[in-house]
Structures are given as C-alpha cells and as structure tokens.
C-alpha positions as CSV (number, residue, x, y, z in Angstrom):
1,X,-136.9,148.4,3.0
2,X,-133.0,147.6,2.7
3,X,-134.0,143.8,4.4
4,X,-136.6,143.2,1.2
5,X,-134.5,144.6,-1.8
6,X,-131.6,141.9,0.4
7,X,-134.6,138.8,-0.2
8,X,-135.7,140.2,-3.1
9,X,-132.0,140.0,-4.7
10,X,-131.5,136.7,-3.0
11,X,-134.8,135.4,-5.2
12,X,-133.7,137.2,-8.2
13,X,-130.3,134.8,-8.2
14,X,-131.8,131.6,-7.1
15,X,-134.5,132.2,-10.2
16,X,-131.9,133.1,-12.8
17,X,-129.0,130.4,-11.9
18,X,-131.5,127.3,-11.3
19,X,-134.9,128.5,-12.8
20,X,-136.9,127.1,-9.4
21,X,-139.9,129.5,-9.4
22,X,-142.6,130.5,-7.4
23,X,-140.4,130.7,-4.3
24,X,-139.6,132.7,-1.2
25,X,-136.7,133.5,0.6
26,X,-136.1,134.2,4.5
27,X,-133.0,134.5,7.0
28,X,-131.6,131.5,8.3
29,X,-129.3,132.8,11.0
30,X,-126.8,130.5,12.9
31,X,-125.4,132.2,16.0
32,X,-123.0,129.5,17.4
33,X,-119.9,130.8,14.9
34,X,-117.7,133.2,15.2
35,X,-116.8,133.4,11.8
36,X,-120.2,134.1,10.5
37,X,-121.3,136.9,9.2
38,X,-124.8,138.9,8.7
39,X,-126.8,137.5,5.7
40,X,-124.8,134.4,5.3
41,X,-127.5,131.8,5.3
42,X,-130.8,132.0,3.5
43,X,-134.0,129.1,3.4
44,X,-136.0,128.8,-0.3
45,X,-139.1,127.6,0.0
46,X,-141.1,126.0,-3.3
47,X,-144.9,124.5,-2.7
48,X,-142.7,121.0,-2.7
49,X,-139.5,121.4,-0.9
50,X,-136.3,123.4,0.6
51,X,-133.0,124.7,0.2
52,X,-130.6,126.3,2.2
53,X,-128.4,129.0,0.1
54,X,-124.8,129.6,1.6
55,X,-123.8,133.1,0.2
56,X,-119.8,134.4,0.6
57,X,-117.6,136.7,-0.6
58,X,-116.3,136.5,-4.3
59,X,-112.3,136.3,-2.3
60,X,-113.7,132.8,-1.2
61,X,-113.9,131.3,-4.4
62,X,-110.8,129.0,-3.7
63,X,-112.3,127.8,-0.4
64,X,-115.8,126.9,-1.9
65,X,-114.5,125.0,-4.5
66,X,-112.1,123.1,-1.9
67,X,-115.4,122.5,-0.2
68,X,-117.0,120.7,-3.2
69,X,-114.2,118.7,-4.0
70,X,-114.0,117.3,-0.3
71,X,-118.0,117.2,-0.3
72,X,-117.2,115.0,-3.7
73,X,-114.6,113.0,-1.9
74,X,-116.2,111.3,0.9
75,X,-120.4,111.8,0.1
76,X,-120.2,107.8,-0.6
77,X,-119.2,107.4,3.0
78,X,-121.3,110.4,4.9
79,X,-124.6,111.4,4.4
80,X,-124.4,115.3,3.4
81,X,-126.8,117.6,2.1
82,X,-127.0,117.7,-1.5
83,X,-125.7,120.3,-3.7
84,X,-128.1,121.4,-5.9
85,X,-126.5,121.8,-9.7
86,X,-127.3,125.1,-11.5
87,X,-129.0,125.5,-14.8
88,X,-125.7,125.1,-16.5
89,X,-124.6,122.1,-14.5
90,X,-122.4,124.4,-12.1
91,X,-122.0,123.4,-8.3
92,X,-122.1,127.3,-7.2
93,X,-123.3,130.5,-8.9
94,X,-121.4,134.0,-8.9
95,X,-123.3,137.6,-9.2
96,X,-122.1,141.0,-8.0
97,X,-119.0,139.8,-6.0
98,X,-120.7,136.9,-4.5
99,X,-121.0,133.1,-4.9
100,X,-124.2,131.5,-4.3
101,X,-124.1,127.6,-3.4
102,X,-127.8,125.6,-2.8
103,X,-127.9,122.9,-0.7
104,X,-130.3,120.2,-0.1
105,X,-132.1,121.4,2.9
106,X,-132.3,118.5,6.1
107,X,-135.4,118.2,8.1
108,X,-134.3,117.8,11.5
109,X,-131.9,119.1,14.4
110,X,-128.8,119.4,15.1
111,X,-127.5,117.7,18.1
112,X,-126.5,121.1,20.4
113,X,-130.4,122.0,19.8
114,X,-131.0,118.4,21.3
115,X,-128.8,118.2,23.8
116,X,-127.1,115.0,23.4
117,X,-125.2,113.4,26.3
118,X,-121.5,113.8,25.8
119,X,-120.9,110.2,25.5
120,X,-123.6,110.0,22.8
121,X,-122.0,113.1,21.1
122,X,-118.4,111.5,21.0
123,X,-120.0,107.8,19.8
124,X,-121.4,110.1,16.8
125,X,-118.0,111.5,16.1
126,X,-115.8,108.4,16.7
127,X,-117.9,106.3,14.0
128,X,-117.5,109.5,11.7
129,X,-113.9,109.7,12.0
130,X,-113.5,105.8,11.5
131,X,-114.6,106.4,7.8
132,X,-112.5,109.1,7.4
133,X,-109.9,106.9,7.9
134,X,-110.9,105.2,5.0
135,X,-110.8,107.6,2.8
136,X,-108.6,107.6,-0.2
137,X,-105.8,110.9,0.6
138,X,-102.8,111.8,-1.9
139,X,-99.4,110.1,-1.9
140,X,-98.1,112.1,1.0
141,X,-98.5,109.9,4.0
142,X,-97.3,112.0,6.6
143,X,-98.3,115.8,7.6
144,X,-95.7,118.2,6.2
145,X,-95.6,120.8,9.8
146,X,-93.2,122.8,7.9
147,X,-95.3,123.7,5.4
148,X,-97.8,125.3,8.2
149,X,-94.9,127.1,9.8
150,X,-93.9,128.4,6.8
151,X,-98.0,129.9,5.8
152,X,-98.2,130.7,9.8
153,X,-94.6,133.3,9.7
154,X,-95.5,134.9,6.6
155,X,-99.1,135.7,8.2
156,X,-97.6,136.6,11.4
157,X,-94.8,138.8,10.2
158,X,-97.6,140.9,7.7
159,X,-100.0,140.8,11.0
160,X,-97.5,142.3,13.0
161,X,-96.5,145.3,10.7
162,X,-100.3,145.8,10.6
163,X,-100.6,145.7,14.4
164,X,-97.9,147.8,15.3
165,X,-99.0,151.0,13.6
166,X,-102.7,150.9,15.9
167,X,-102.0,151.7,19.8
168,X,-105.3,151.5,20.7
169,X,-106.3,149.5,23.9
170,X,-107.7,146.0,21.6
171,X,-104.8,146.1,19.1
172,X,-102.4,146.7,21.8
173,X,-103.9,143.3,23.5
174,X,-104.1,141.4,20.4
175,X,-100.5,142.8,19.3
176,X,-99.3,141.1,22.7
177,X,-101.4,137.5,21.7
178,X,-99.5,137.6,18.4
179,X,-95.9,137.8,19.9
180,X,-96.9,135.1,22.6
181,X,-97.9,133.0,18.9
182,X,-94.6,133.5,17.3
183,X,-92.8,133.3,20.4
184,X,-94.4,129.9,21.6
185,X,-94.2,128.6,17.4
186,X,-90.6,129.1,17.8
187,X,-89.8,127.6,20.8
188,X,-91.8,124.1,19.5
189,X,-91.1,123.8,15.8
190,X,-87.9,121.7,16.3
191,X,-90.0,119.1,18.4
192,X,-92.7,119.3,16.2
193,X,-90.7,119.1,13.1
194,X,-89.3,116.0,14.2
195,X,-92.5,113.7,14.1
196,X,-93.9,112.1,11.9
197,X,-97.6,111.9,12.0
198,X,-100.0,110.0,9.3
199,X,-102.5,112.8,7.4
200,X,-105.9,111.5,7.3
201,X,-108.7,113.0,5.8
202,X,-110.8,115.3,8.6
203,X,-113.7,117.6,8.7
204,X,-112.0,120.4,10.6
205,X,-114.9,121.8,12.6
206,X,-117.0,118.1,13.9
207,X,-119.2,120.3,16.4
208,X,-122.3,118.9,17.4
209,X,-124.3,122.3,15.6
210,X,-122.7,120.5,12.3
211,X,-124.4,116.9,13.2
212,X,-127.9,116.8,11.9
213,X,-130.2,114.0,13.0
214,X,-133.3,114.3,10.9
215,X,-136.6,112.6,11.1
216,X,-136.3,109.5,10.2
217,X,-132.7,109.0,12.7
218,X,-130.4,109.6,10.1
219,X,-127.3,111.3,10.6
220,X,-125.9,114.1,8.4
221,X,-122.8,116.3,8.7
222,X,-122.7,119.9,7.4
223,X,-120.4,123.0,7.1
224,X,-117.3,121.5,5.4
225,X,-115.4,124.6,5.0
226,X,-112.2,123.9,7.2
227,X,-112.0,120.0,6.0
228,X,-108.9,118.8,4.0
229,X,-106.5,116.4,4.8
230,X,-105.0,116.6,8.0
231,X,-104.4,115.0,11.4
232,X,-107.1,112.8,12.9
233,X,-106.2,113.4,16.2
234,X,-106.5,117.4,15.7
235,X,-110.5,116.9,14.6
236,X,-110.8,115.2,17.7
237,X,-109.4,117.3,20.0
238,X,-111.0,120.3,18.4
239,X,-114.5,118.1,19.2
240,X,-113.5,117.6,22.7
241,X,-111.8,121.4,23.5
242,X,-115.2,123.1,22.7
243,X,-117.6,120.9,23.6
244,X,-116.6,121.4,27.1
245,X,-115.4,125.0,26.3
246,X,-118.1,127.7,28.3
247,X,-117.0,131.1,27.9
248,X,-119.8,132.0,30.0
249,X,-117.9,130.3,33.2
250,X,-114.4,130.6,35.1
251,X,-111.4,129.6,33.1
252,X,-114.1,128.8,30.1
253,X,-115.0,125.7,31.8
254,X,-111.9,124.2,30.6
255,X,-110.1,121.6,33.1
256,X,-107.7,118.6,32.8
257,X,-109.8,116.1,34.0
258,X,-112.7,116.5,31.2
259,X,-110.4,117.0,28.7
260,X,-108.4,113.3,29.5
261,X,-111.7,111.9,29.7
262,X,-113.4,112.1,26.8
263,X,-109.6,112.4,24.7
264,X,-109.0,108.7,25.8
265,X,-113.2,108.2,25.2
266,X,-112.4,108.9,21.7
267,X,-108.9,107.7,21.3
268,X,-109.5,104.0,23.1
269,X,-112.6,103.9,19.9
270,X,-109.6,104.9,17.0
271,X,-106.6,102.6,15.9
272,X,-104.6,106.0,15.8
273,X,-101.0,105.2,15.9
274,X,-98.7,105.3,19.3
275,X,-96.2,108.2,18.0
276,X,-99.8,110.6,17.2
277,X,-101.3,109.5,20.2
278,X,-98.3,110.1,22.4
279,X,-98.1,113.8,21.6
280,X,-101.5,115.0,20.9
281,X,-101.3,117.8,22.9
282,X,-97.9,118.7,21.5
283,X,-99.6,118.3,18.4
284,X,-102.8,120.0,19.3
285,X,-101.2,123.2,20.9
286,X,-99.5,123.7,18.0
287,X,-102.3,123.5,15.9
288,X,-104.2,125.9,17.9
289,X,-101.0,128.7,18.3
290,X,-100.5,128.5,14.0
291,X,-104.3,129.1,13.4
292,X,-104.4,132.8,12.8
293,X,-106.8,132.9,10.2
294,X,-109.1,134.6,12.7
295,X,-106.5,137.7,13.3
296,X,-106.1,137.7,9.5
297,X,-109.7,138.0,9.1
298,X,-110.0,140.7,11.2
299,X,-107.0,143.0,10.3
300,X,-105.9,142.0,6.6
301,X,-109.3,141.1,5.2
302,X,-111.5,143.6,7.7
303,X,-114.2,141.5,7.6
304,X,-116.6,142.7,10.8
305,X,-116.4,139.8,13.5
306,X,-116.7,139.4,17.0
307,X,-113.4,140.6,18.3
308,X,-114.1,139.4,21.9
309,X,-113.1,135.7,20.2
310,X,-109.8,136.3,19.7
311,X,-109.8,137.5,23.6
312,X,-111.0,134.0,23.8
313,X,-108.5,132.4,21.6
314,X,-105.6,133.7,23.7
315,X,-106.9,132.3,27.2
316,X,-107.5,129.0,25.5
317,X,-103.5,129.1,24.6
318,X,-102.3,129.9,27.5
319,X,-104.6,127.5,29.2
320,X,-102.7,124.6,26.8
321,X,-99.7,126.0,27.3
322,X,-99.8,125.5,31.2
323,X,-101.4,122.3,31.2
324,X,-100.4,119.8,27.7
325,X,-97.6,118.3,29.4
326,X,-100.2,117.5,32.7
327,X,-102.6,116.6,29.7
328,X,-100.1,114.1,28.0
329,X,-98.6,112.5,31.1
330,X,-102.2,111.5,32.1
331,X,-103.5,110.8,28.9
332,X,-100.4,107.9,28.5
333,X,-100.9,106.8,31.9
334,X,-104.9,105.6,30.9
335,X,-103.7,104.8,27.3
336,X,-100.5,103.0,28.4
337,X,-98.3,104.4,26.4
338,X,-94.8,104.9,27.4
C-alpha cells in the first residue's frame, strides 16, 4: 500500500507541475551508486513517450541548480537528455521537501550493460574530455588547492568531534580512516600548494553506467551532479581507478600495471600540460584523501548509505598511498617526461 500512495504522489507532482496526463509512474532503480538512495529514480510513461524523474532532498537545491547550469554550459557540445521545462517555465519543481527534475528519457544502454572493451570505453571518454577542453570556464586559469583544503579541514575537524563521541566497532574504524585523511592532507599540502595546474571544465563521475549509446549509435552522457570546473586529469583518473576497480576480488583488483596503461591510453589522446601530467597521481591522491563528502553524508547529514563504501574508500587510499610514486615514475618513463 505504502509503494502505491509513493507512485501515486509521484503522478500527482508530475500532473500538477507540467500538466502531462494520462500517465503512469514506475521505479527505475540504479544499483551501481553508492550514493543513491531508495526512490530516487522514477520512469513516466504517456501513450507517446518517456521521462525519467530525478527526485532529491529539498537540502540539494544548490547542487540541482549547479547541475542545470553546467547541463546549460556545455549541451551545445554533448548530447544530454533534455530537461523538460515545467508549466511555469521552471527547470525543477519543489513539493513537500523535495525537488522534482524531468528529463528527456534515452532509448538505449549504457555501456557497463554492454560491455564495452576497455579500449572502446576510454576512446569514448577521451573524445568527451577533448570538448571539455573547449569549453568556455571563468577567469581563474589555475585550480585554487587551497581553497579545497580549506572546505576539506573544516569538514574534517566537525567529522571528528562527531566521530569521537561513538565507540562502536564501525565508527571506531572510520574514526581511524579520518585521522589517516588529515594526517596524509597535511603531510602533502605544501607540494600540492606549490603547482599550478590549468582548471578545465569536467564531468566528475565519466563512468561507463553514465555513457548512453541509444538506437540509432548516438552517444549521451548523464548524471551531471559532481561536474564543475576542475582538473582534467582528475576525471580521467577517476574513469580509469574504477573501471578496473572489483571489490569483489583481492586488493579490489587494483594493480600498477592496468592503471599506467590505460592512464597513458588516455593521456597520449589529451594535449594536457607536462607540469599536470607529471604529477597526476600526486594530484589524484589528493583528490581522493579531501573527498569526504561520503563521511559527511553519512554522519552530519544521516542520510542511510552503504557504509561498507567507505571501508572501500579507505583500502583504495592506502592502496595510492603505497604505490603513486611507483605509478608516476612509470607513467613518465612511457610519457617521457622528465
């Protein structure tokens, strides 16, 4: 009974913000994310066509609305699904603490349904990123690191207050991951704060579930939550770290070798410059160790995720923490970069 009032309110909103009737409404779930949560994703169904409803919390207003401008920004450049305007011309619609956004649904699958080859994969993503790098970002050419340390110690330091008043066996674990964080940030920030890397514009999560290819071959790239503008090289590394990433399998199927290869596929296909390219993995570790927003989620926010991820999260660390010197020597050796 609950699950049809939950469709039933779903087809309520969708007929008062954009006045499509008859319709009906059914769960679209997507279990590759860790970040998703139940009754996220809904498919409505007229006589004619589809749309896929996104539904969040009312506290990510801020982050929708970042996601439409980007959408905005680069939809002359990518095929993305259309957002579907409102009765009153809106891009999302609001109702009892939640924001509604309607999408243009695509007819096809995504390319970890089809099972792409790697190389095939990374092709895909290469010619992506390419017209990022056309696209027109703000007068700040290079990334400003200290603002990220600055947004990841005031996280960190309200985490670990939170943290330290729980003793129980998972807190106690994830207390320990977020002193390795602030100890490792620390020990890095004065070699990180000394480059300077061009910002580009990126997607933030190029995954092959977010690459559709629909019937007629046509490429279309979805889920533009994390993008903004960033570093290119970051995107790419992201693409290659969990593609190979198998937390099914020893050491989550991570190893040096794949992850040189298909870095150097991708960067040999980019004209990234030589002071990015000789310290991705500098770059990319430190990435990775300032990304708590997954720890906030789960202790500030309490929003019910799978805490066995941030398990994962830590391995993954200490994994690039043994091995991104390994991963850079080799990397410059193929690249030639002294």
């Amino acid at each position: 009974m609950e699950k049809k009032n939950n469709l039933e309110n779903i087809k309520d909103v969708v007929n008062h913000a954009y006045g499509i009737n008859p319709i009906s409404v059914s769960r679209f779930n997507l279990i590759f994310s860790k970040f998703t949560t139940t009754d996220h994703h809904f498919l409505v169904k007229t006589k004619k066509e589809i749309f896929f409803v996104k539904r969040y919390e009312i506290s990510n207003l801020e982050k929708i609305k970042n996601e439409i401008r980007n959408i905005n920004k680069v939809s002359n450049k990518i095929n993305i699904p259309r957002i579907v305007k409102t009765k009153t011309k809106k891009n999302y619609f609001t109702a009892s603490k939640n924001i509604f956004v309607l999408y243009q649904y695509i007819n096809g699958k995504n390319l970890k349904e089809m099972r792409v080859s790697l190389p095939y994969f990374f092709n895909v993503i290469c010619d992506i990123e390419k017209k990022f790098l056309k696209v027109k970002t703000s007068k700040q050419i290079f990334y400003r690191f200290h603002s990220r340390i600055e947004r990841f110690e005031t996280k960190a330091k309200k985490l670990l207050k939170i943290l330290e008043r729980d003793s129980s066996s998972p807190v106690i674990e994830n207390k320990k991951y977020l002193k390795f964080l602030i100890k490792e940030v620390e020990e890095m920030k004065s070699k990180i704060l000394a480059l300077n890397i061009k910002q580009h514009f990126i997607h933030g999560d190029l995954l092959m579930q977010n690459i559709i290819l629909d019937q007629k071959e046509v490429f279309w790239v979805v889920d533009w939550e994390k993008s903004h503008e960033y570093i290119t090289s970051i995107d790419i590394l992201k693409s290659v770290l969990f593609t190979i990433f198998d937390p099914s399998k020893k050491n989550l199927n991570l190893n040096i070798k794949q992850m040189v290869k298909w870095s150097e596929y991708c960067f040999k296909r980019l004209p990234l410059e030589n002071e990015e390219l000789a310290n991705v993995f500098d770059v990319y570790y430190f990435h990775f160790i300032t990304g708590i927003d997954f720890l906030e989620k789960v202790y500030i926010k309490k929003q019910s995720l799978n805490k066995k991820m941030l398990h994962e999260d830590f391995l993954i660390s200490k994994w690039l923490k043994r091995n991104k010197a390994k991963l850079q020597t080799n990397l410059n050796k193929i690249l030639l970069i002294l």
